[in-house]
C-alpha positions as CSV (number, residue, x, y, z in Angstrom):
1,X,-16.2,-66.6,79.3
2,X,-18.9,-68.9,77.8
3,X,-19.8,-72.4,78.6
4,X,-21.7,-74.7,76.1
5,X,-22.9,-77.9,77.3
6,X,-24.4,-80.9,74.7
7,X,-27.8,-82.8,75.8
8,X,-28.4,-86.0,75.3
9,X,-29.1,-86.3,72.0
10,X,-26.3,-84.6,70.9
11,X,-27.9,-80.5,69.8
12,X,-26.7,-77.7,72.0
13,X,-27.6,-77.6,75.6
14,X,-27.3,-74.9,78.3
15,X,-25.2,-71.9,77.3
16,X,-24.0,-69.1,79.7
17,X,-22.7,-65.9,78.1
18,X,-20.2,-64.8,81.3
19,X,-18.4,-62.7,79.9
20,X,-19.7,-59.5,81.5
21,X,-19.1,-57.1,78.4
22,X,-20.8,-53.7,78.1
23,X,-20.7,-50.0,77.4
24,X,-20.7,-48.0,80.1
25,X,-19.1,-44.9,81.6
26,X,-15.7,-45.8,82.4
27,X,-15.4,-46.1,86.8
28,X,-14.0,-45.5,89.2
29,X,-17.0,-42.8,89.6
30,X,-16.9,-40.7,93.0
31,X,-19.2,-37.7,94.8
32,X,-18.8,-34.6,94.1
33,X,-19.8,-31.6,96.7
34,X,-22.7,-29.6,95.7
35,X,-23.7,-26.7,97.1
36,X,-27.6,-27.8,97.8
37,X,-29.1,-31.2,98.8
38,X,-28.4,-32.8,95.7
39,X,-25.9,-35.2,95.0
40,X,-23.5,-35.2,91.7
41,X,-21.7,-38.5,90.6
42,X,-18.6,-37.8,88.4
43,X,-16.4,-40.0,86.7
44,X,-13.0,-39.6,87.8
45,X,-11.5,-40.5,84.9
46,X,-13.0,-38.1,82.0
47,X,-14.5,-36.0,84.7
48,X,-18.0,-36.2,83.0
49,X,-21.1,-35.7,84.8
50,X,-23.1,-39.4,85.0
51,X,-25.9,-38.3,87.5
52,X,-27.9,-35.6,89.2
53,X,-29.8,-37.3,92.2
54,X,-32.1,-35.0,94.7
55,X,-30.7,-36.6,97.8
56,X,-27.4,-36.1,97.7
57,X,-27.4,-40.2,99.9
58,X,-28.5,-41.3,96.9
59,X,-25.4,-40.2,94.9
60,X,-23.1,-41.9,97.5
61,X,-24.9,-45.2,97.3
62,X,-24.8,-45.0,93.5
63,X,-21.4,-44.5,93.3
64,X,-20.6,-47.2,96.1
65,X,-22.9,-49.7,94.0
66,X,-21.2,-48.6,90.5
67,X,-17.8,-49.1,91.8
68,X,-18.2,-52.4,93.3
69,X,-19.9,-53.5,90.0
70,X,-17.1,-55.7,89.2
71,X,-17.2,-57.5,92.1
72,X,-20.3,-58.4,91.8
73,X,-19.9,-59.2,88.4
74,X,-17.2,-61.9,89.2
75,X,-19.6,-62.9,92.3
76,X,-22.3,-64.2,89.8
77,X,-19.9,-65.5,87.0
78,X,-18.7,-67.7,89.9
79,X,-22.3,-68.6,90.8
80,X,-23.2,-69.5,87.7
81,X,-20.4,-71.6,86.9
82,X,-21.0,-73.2,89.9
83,X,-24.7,-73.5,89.1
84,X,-23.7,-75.0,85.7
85,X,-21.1,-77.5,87.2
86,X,-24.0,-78.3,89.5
87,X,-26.4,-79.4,86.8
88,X,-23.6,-80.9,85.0
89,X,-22.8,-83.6,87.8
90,X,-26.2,-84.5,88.1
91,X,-26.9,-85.1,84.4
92,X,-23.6,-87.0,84.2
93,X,-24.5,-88.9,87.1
94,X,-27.3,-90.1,85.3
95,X,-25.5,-90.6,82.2
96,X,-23.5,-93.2,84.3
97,X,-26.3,-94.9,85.2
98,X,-27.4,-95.3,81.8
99,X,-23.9,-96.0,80.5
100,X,-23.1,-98.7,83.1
101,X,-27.1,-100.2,81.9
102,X,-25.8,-100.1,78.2
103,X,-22.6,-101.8,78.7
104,X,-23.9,-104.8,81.1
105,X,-26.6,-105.1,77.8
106,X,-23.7,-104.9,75.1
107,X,-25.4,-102.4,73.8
108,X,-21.9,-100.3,72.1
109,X,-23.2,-97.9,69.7
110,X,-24.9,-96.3,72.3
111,X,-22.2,-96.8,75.1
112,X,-19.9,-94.8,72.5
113,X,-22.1,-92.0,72.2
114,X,-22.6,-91.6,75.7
115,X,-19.0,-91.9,76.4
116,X,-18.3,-88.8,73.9
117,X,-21.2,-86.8,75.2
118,X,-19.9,-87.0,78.5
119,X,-16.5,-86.4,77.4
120,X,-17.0,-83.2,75.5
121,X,-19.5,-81.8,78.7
122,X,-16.5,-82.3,81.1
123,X,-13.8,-80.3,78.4
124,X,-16.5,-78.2,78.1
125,X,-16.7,-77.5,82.1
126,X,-12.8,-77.6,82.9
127,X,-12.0,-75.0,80.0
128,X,-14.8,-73.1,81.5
129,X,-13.3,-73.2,85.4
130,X,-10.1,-72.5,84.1
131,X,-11.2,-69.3,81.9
């Protein structure tokens, strides 16, 4: 998911890439049993070898960590977003202001360019809360 905001006058704002892609060994990853006090993380699905670790605690907290990645992942796209929104609200709420002090002046070119500004931020917000 990515989210593109406008400033004020009109260039790109803010842009958050949220889309999480990468290479990586495919998970679920698990611990396999070594003979010694090392620890052996294995992906289940090809059965490859990711890591040696010399405590074999280590290679159950990497494994915990890698699988939950995800999760996390989707934590901090939603914190983000919400972050974003955040910012958003406030800037409109200023944009308002200004608005409202343009209209009362009959000042209409900029009125319509601040309407269109704001309009394009919110599209820009709901079609990234609902992707």
């Amino acid at each position: 998911m990515k989210l593109q905001f406008v400033n004020e006058d009109g260039t790109k704002g803010n842009r958050y890439d949220l889309s999480g892609k990468g290479k990586h060994t495919p998970r679920p990853w698990y611990e396999a049993k070594t003979g010694n006090h090392q620890g052996l993380v294995v992906s289940k699905q090809s059965g490859e070898n990711i890591a040696v670790t010399y405590d074999k605690d280590n290679a159950a907290f990497i494994v915990r960590a890698c699988n939950h990645f995800d999760g996390l992942l989707e934590a901090c796209r939603d914190a983000v977003c919400l972050r974003a929104l955040v910012e958003k609200a406030e800037w409109l709420k200023r944009h308002a202001e200004d608005l409202r002090s343009d209209f009362n002046e009959g000042n209409i070119a900029d009125t319509e360019r601040q309407i269109n500004i704001i309009i394009h931020n919110i599209e820009a917000a709901i079609e990234a809360a609902e992707s």
